[in-house]
Structures are given as C-alpha cells and as structure tokens.
N, C-alpha and C positions, 0 to 999 in steps of 0.2 A: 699881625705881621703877615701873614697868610694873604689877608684882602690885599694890601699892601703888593703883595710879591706878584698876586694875580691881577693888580690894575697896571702892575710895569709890565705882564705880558701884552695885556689886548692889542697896546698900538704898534708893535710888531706883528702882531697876530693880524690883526687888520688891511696891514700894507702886507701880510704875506697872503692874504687872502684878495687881496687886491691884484696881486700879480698874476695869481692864479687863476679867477678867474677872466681877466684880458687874456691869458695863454688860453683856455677851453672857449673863448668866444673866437677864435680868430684859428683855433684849431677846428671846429665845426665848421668854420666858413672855408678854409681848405676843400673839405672833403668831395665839393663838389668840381673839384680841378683835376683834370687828366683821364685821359682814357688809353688802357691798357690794352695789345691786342696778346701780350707773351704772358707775363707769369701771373698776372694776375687775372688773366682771362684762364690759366691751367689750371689754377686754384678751384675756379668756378666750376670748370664744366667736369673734371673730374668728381664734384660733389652732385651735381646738379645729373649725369646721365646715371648715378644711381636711385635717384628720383623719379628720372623720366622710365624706370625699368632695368638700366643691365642691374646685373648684380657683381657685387666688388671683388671676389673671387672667380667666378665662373666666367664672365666678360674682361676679366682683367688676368696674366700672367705676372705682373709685376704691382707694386705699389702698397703693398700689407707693411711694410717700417712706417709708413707716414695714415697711420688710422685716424690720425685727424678729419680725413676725407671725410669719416661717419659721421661724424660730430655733424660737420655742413650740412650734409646731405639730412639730418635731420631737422635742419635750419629750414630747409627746400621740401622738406616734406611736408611741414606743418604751416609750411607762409610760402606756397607755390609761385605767389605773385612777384613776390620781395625782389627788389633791383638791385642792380650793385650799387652805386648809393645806400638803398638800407642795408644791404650788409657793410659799410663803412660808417654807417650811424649806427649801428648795431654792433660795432667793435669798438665805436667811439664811446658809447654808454657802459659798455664790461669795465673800458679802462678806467673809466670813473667809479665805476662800484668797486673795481679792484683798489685800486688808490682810496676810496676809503674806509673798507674795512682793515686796510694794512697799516692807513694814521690812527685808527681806532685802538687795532693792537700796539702800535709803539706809546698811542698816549695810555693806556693799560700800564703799562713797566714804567716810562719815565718820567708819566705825567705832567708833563709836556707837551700843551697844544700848539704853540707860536709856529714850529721850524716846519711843520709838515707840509702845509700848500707851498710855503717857498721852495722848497724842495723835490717835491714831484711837480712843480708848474711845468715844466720841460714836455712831461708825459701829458698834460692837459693838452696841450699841442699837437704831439708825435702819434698820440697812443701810443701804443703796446708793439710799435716799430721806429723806436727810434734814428733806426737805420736810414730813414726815410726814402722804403721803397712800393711797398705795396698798405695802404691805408685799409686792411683787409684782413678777415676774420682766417686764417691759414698758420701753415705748421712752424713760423715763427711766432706769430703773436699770442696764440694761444697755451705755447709751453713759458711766455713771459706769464701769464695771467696766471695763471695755473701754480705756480711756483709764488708769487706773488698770492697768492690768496692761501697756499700751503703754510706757509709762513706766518701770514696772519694768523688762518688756525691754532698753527704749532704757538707762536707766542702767545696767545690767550690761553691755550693749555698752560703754558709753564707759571703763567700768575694766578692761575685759576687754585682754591683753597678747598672749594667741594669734588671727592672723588668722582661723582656722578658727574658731573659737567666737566671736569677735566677730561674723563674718559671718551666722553660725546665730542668735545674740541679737538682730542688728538683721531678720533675714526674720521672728524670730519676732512683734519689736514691729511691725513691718510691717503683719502679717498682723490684730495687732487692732486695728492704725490703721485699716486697710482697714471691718476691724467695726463702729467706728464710725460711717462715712461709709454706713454699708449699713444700720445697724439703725435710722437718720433722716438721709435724704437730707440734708435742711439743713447737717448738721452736717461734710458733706465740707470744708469750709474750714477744718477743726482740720490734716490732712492740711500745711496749707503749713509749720505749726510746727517739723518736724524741717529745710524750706529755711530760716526766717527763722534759725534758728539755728545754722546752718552761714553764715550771710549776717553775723550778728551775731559770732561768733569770728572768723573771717577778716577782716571789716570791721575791729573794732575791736582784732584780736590780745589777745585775752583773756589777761594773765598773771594768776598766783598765788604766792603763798606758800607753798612744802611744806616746812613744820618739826612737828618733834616737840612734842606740848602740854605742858608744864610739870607736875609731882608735883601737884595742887592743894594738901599736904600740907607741901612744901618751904619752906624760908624766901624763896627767890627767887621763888615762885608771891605772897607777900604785899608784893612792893614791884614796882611799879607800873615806875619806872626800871629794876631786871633786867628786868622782861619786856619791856621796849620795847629791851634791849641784846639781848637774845635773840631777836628777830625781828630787826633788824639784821643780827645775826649767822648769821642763818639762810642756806639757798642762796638764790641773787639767781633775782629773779621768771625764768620761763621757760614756756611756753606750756602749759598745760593738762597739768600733771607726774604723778607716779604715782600721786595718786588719780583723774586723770578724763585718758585720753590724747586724742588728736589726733583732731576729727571731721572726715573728710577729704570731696573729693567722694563718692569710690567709697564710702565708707561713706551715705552721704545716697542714694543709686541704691540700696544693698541694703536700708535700709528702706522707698524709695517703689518698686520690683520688686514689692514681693505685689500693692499695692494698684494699681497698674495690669496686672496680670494677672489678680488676679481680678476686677476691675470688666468686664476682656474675656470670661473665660471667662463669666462670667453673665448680660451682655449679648449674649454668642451665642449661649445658649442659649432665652434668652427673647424675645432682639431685638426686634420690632416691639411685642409684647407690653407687655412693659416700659414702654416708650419712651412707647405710646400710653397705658398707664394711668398714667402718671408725669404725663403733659400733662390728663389731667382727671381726676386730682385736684389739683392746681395749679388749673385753672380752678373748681371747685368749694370751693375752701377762699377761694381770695380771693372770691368773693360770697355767704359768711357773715357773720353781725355783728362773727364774734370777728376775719377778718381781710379786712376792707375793702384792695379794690386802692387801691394806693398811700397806704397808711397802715399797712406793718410795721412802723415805727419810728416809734413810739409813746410820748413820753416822758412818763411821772409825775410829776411836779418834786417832788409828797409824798416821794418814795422819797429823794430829795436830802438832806432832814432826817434820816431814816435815816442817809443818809452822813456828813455830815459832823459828828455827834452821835460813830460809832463814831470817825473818822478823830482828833477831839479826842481820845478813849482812847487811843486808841492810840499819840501822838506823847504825852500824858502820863505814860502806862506808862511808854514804854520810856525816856523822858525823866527818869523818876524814877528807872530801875534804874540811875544812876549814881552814885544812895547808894551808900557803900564799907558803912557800917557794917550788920551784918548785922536786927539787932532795928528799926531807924530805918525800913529798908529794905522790911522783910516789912508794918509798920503803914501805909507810906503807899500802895506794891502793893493791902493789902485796904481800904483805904477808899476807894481807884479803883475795886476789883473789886465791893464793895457795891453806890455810887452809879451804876455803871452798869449794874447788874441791877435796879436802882432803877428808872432809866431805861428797861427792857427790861420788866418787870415793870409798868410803869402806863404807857405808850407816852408817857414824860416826863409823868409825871403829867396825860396827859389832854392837854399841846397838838400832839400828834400826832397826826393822823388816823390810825388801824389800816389796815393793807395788808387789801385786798377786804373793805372793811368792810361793802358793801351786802350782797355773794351769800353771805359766809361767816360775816357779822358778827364781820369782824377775828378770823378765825381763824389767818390766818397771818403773823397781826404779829411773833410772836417769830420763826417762823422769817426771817423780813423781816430781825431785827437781826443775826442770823447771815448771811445774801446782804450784808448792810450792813458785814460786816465786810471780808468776801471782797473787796469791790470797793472799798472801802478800803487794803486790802493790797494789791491793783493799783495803784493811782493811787501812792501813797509808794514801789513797787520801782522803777514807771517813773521815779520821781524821785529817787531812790538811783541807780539805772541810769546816769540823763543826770550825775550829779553826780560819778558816779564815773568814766565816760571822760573829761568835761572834765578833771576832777583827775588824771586818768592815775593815778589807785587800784591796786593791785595786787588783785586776788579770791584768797580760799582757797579750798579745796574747797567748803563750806558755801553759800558764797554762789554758786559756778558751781552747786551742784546748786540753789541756788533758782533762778538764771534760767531753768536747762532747764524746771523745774516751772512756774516761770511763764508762760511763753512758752506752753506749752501749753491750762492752764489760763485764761489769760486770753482767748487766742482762742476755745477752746468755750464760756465765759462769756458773749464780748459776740454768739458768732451763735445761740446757744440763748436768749439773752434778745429778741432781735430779732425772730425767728420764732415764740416761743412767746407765746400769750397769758397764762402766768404771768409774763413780764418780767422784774425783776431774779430772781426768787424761779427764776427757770433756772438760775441762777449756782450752786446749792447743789449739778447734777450732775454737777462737776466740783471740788465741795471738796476730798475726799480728797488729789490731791493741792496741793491750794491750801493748807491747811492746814500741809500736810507744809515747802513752801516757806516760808510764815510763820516756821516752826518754824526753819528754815535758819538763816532771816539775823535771828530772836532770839540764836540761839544763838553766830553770827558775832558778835555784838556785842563790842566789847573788853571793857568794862564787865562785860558777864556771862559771858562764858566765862574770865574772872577768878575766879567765886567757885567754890566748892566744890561740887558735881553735887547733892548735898542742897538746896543755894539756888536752882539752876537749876531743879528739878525744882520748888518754890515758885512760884517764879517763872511756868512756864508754867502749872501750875494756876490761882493768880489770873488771870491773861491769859485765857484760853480759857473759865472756869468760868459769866460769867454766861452766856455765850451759850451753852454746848454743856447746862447744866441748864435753860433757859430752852425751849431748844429739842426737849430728850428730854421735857421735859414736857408739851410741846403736841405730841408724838408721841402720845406714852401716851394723855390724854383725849381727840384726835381721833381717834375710829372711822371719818372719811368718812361722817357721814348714818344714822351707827348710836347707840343708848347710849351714855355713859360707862363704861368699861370696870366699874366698881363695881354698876353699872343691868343689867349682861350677868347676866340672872337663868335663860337659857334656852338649850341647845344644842344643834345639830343633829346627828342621830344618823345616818345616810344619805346615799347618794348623794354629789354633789360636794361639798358645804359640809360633810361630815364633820366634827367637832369643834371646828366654829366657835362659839365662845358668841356670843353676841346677845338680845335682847328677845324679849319669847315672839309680838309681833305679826310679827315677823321669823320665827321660827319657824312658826307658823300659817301664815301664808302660803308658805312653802317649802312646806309639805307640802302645801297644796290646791293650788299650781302643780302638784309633784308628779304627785298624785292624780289630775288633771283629763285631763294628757298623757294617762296612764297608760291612761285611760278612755276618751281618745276619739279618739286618733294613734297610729300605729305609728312605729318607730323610722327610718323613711326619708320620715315624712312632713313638711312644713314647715312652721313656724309663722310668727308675726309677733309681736311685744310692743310696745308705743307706749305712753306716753311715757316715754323717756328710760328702760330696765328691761331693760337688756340681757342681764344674770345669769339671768333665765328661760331663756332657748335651754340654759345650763346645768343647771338643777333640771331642766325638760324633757327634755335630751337631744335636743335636734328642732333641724335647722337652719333658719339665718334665709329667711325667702322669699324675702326684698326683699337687696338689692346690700350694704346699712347695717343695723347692728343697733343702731347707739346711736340711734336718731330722737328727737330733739330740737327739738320744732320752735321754739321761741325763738329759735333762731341759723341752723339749715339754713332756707334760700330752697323757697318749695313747688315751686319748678322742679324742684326736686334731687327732690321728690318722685315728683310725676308721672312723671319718667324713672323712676326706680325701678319703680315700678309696671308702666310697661310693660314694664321688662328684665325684670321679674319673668311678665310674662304671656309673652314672648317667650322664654325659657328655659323654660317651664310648670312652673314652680315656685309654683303657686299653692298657699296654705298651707290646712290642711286646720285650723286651730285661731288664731285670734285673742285676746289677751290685752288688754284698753284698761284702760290706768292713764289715768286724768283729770286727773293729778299724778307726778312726779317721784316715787317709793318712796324719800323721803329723810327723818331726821328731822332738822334744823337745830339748832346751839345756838345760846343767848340769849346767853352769854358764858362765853368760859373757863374762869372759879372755880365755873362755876355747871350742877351737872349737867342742868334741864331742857333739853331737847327740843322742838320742835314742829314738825308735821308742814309741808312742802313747800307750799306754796296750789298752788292747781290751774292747771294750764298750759293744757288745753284743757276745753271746759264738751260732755259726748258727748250728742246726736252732734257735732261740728265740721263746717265747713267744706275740711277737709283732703283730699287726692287718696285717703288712706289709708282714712278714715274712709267713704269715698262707695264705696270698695269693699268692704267690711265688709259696709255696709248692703245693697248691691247684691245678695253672692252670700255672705250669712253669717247665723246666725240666733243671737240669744242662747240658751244653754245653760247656764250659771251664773255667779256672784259669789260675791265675796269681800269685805267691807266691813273696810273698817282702820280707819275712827273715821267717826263722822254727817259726811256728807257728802260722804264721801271713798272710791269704791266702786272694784273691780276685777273688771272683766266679760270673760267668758270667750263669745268667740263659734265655734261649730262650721262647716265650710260645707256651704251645705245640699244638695248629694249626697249629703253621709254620714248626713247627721238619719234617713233610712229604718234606716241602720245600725244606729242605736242607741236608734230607738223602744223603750220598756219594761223599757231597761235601769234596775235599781233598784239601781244604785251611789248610796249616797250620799256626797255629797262634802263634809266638815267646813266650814264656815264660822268665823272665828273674828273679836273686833273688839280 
C-alpha cells in the first residue's frame, strides 16, 4: 500500500519540480537585468566603505537598527572583488538553500514530498524579494532567510526524538532567530513567537490525530463513511504524537539562550557605542517625512479592498473544493482562478486605487495582491484557530505545523508593516513561510486530502497561480528606475556593475563617473554624490564624506544635514570630488504593460539652498559634466586645493546624452 501511495506521488512531484525549476532558470537569467543608482546602490556602499576602512560607529552617527550592514561588509571583506551581480548570485543561492532545508523540515512532519517545489517556485524566481525591488543581499532579504531557515531549525527540533540533537536544532534555530532581531532591530519582537507558542500548547493542550493516510487508490479511500470510520478508529487524540513531540519549557530556554547571549556578547563589545548610535538614529528617522513621531501606525484603508477582494477567493476556493466530482471540480477552481487574476490584472477593473500609485505609478499593485493574500490567510487561521479550541477540534500534523508557521509569520508581518514605510507590502518578507502554512491547512482539509495527489497538486496551482504569475511579472519588468528588461540594449563591462545590462545612458554615465574618479581622486580620497546616487561611491570606488550616502532631500530634515557636515568637517574627511545630480538618477514607468520610461523631475534646481550645496560652492570648483537628457545635468565638482593638481591635464572625459 505504501509503494502504491508513493508512486501516486512522483508524477505530481515531477511536474512540481518541473515548475520549479523553469521558475529558478529564468529567475538566474533576470539577475543580470537593471541597474540601480538609489537603494540598491545604498545597500552596497554603506557595506562596502566599512571594508574600504570607516568604521560603522565612529564614521557613522546613524544606522546601528539595520546591523545587516555587518553581515555585507563581511561579504566585502572576504571577496573584495565580488560585483553586484555576485552579490545577486549570491542571494540567489541562499534562497535556494533556504527553500531547501525548510522542504526538508516540512517533509520531516508531513512526509510529504510532492507540494514543496510547487509551492516555493515563486521564490525560485523572486528570491528572498518578492517584492520585486532590489535582487539583493540587504535588510529585507536577509530577515526573510533568516526566519525561513529559523523555522526550519525549530521544526526539525520538534520531530526530533534524541535529546542531544533536538537541543543542537533548537540553539541552531536560536541563533538565526537572534539574526533576525540584529539584521533590523524592529523586528526583535518576531523573537517572542517560539514563548507564544509554548504559551498556545500548554494553554490550550493541543491534541491530534496520528493515523496512517488511506491508498488514495483503495476502495475505502472513495467512500466518504470508511474514512470517517477510519479516523474513528484511529489512536485516541494525545498530545503533540510522533510527528511533532512535546515543546517543553527547557526546550523554549534552548532556542531563546543564543539570542540572549549574543545580544550580550555584542552589546559588550560595542557597549556605549551601540546604545548611542541606536538612540540617534531613532531620533533622526522619526523627523523624516516617511516616519513622523507618533504616527508609525499608519493605516491605508485602500489596502482593505485588497483584503477582503483576496479573502472572498479564498473562502470561495476552498468552499468549492468540496465538489466530490473530479472534471465539475477542476472547471469551477479555474473560473475562480481566472476571475481573480482578472481582478489582479486590472486592479478590479479600474475601481481600485494601485498601491503607491503617485511615486511608482502603481507599480506595486500586483505585488499588493500577493501581501493581500498573506494577510488574508492570517485573519481566517486566527479564525480557524478560535473555532477550533472552542470546538475542542482535534489537530493533525498538518495543521500543528501551520500554527508553528503562523505564529511566526504573522508576528514578523504585523511589526515589519508597522515600522516600514512599505506597509502592508512588509508582509511579503516573511511569505515563505506564510505560504508554506497556507499550504498546510489546504491540504488538512477533509475534502482535499480525499482526492488523489494529481487533484491536489491541481488544486494548489489554481490557488496560488494568479498571484505568484502576477507577481513574478511585475518582478521581471520592474528594473527599480532602470529599462524594461527588453530596452536593456547595453552592458557594463568593468568594475563593480560587471555584467549588468541596462540602457546605454546608464552605461555612459557609469563610465564618466568612472573616468572622472580615476582623473582626479585617489583611492583613500572621499567623495560625496547628491541627489539621492548613492551607487557612485561604488563605480568611484571612493568613500562617502558625509555620515549618509543615500541624501535625499525630500524626506531627510536639513538639520540631519548640517550635522553631517560638520561630522564630516570634524572627522576631516572633507571630499576631494563632488558629484550634484539635480534629480534622482531614476528612469520611472508610465504603466506596467507599457515599456516607456521617463526620467525622475528634478528634486533640487543647482545651486540650492542646502547645507551641502553651500559647501561645494564655498571650497569646490566645477571640473566637469555629464548631461543625461536637456535639462537634466550631472556636474562633477573638484575641491579647489587639488585644481593646482591638475591644471593641464588633457584627459578627456566622454560625455554622453
């Protein structure tokens, strides 16, 4: 019976691995699309100038909540050479090692290999961003992984039957619970998830069912009364049985041990350090526009329609897969799964405002309907949840490993949406396993884990399909502020952007940034770049002068300036080479289906008003440009100590528009 049950998997298993890998071949061949001059150039060079020398306290007043920096920076310390491309091949590989120690622990409890690659294909694609904004190793992607791999740990801990090796699985999940809470401060309150859930069995004495599943094959597998006499007949509920054992206290102390020891050992190593750059950048982030004191919690009520659009699917779905008959069954699944890629697809025909419709012109509406599902799936578990202690329900495996995954997941959800100024669209760095938990308590369903693995396997395709195409395709044609992947007519051969395609104005100017460094800085000299162009400290090679390298003035306060300035004069890191972007180095789309472009408008009109701008003028001379379209210039200022330097030099430096 057994062989039997396992040869009706493979050809699911098959085609699900089939999907998965077409999604990881076609997500590597991405990677090589867009170049970024804003955040994922900040990403970089804030990791990257603690390599080249500053150091992350003493060179910096702000930026100790987001310690991920370290992590990079020792990415850059050990593989100096590494481009960004490998660090996008190198985010692409975690997410795949992530995704499969986390299918390893779900096939551990459910024993169940088929449903796994169909269901993380999405992430073979996105990575560890399904947001699809930056394909990059930074303080989004790495609190998914992290948490993703936590998880893993923690489930192989709870099936694990040798104290020794369970003890070592839970210090391991520990340790990247701990990562977590250190790669963005905020997010330390995912941390309480392994108490609530120790709080949540004990409270409410979680039983289950541990019987053997039915031939799907058997005569008895097609009559509805055997399998209801067959779970009857099974062993009587009993606490958390041999697919998921006993989490006790002392197990809850050997996951939360790393993370309050190495929160000590780091904090004594750094001590005042730490403590004081943690307190101002706190004060400096709440007197931005993105996050006004006392207003982190921030609600959209657009994003509400989102919700309860997805949450009708979803109670329709599963509402429908109580068709017995197979062909009835599959036709009313895909005319659900159409109409709401309908719905996804024309953001409900037009009476939906698009999520960040002004700054990105609803670029990230689809991924929207995806966060829309997620917190969907929240609201109906917590209502499954209450429904099923009142009823004093018994859980199988299935369903206890959704709650673990729940429980996790939804606490990183609601404090990553809190604190970020993406909002709900936070919720996506903790899909992975949100997803995986969906999957659980579909598959728990009596109804569907009735039919035959071929129907299941159906089954969750339609389900998952509008959103995870919806979503991989607003990966693919968002570059972040670059071409359409189809418009990428030009690539760069050199230096850190090594084999990135992009546009040839993207190009051109890589090379006269370049060029200009090259000409008139040496490599321990310090630059600056304004506005918002942070990826230059990288083409350059030159570290930032100033404290911040992403300088944006739309949202930083010119207070935040001025201190800069003077740290920067007070440290005598005054920069030997100035770059004034007049604009953001972004090119915006018009709409989704539609490949045009147009460039960023201009953020400041040079000279400004700015603390930045007055010291430029003061102790800096223009030495060249670069114009990117009429109107729209980038001027390269030298400071004038060096000008005697390089009187008569007859470098010429390419321009290009």
């Amino acid at each position: 019976m057994k062989d039997k049950i396992k040869s009706g998997r493979l050809l699911p298993f098959f085609i699900s691995c089939g999907i998965f890998v077409a999604s990881a071949i076609f997500g590597w061949f991405k990677l090589r699309y867009g170049f970024n001059f804003t955040d994922e150039g900040w990403h970089m060079t804030e990791a990257w100038r603690l390599a080249a020398g500053d150091d992350f306290f003493r060179d910096h007043f702000t930026g100790a909540i987001k310690c991920v920096t370290l992590i990079n920076f020792l990415i850059f310390k050990f593989y100096p050479d590494i481009t960004l491309l490998g660090f996008r091949e190198l985010q692409f590989y975690l997410t795949i090692v992530s995704l499969l120690f986390f299918s390893f622990a779900l096939y551990k409890v459910s024993k169940e290999f088929w449903f796994q690659p169909i269901v993380f294909s999405l992430f073979a694609f996105t990575g560890l961003e399904p947001m699809g904004a930056i394909s990059n190793l930074n303080y989004y992607t790495y609190p998914h992984m992290f948490i993703t791999l936590y998880l893993a740990f923690f489930i192989l801990g709870l099936q694990q039957q040798s104290v020794l090796l369970k003890r070592i699985l839970y210090v391991t999940a520990g340790i990247f619970l701990w990562l977590i809470s250190f790669s963005l401060l905020h997010l330390s309150l995912v941390v309480i998830s392994a108490a609530i859930l120790f709080i949540v069995v004990k409270k409410f004495q979680l039983k289950f069912l541990d019987f053997t599943p039915l031939d799907p094959e058997s005569p008895a597998f097609q009559s509805g009364d055997e399998w209801e006499m067959k779970l009857k007949q099974s062993r009587k509920p009993r606490s958390l049985g041999r697919g998921l054992t006993g989490f006790t206290l002392t197990d809850l102390c050997f996951v939360l041990l790393p993370v309050v020891l190495l929160w000590i050992i780091f904090i004594s190593i750094y001590g005042q350090a730490y403590i004081q750059n943690v307190i101002s950048s706190i004060h400096w982030i709440l007197n931005t526009s993105l996050y006004p004191a006392g207003s982190l919690i921030n609600i959209d009520w657009n994003t509400f329609k989102y919700v309860i659009i997805t949450m009708v699917f979803i109670v329709a779905f599963l509402g429908s897969a109580k068709i017995t008959r197979i062909i009835p069954l599959i036709i009313v699944l895909l005319i659900l799964a159409v109409m709401m890629f309908m719905a996804i697809d024309t953001d409900l025909f037009g009476l939906i405002k698009p999520y960040y419709h002004g700054y990105y012109n609803g670029w990230y509406s689809r991924p929207m309907w995806f966060a829309a599902l997620l917190t969907s799936a929240y609201f109906l578990f917590v209502c499954c949840f209450v429904f099923k202690i009142v009823k004093k329900k018994p859980w199988n495996n299935f369903e206890l490993l959704a709650l673990v995954l729940f429980i996790s997941s939804i606490i990183m959800a609601v404090d990553s949406s809190i604190f970020s100024a993406l909002g709900f669209l936070a919720a996506l760095h903790s899909s992975i396993p949100a997803v995986a938990a969906m999957t659980c308590v579909i598959l728990s369903m009596e109804t569907i884990k009735k039919k035959i693995y071929l129907v299941q396997l159906a089954i969750l395709i339609l389900f998952f399909f509008p959103f995870y195409y919806t979503t991989a395709w607003s990966d693919w044609k968002f570059t972040l502020f670059d071409v359409a992947p189809e418009q990428a007519s030009a690539e760069i051969e050199t230096g850190f952007g090594k084999g990135i395609k992009t546009n040839q104005v993207y190009k051109n100017l890589y090379e006269w940034i370049s060029a200009t460094s090259q000409a008139y800085s040496g490599k321990d000299d310090y630059i600056i770049s304004y506005v918002s162009s942070p990826m230059v400290h990288m083409i350059a090679r030159r570290r930032p002068a100033l404290d911040e390298s992403f300088l944006f003035f739309m949202i930083i306060p010119q207070d935040y300036f001025s201190a800069s300035v003077e740290f920067m004069k007070n440290r005598g890191r005054d920069p030997k080479l100035v770059y004034v972007f007049e604009a953001m180095p972004a090119l915006q789309p018009v709409t989704l289906k539609e490949s045009m472009r147009l460039w960023q408008g201009k953020e400041i009109s040079f000279p400004s008003d700015d603390p930045i701008t007055k010291y430029v003028l003061a102790n800096m001379t223009l030495t060249d440009s670069f114009t990117i379209q009429d109107g729209l210039t980038v001027r390269c200022f030298l400071d004038n100590a060096s000008l005697a330097s390089v009187t008569g030099n007859k470098l010429k430096i390419k321009s290009a528009n």
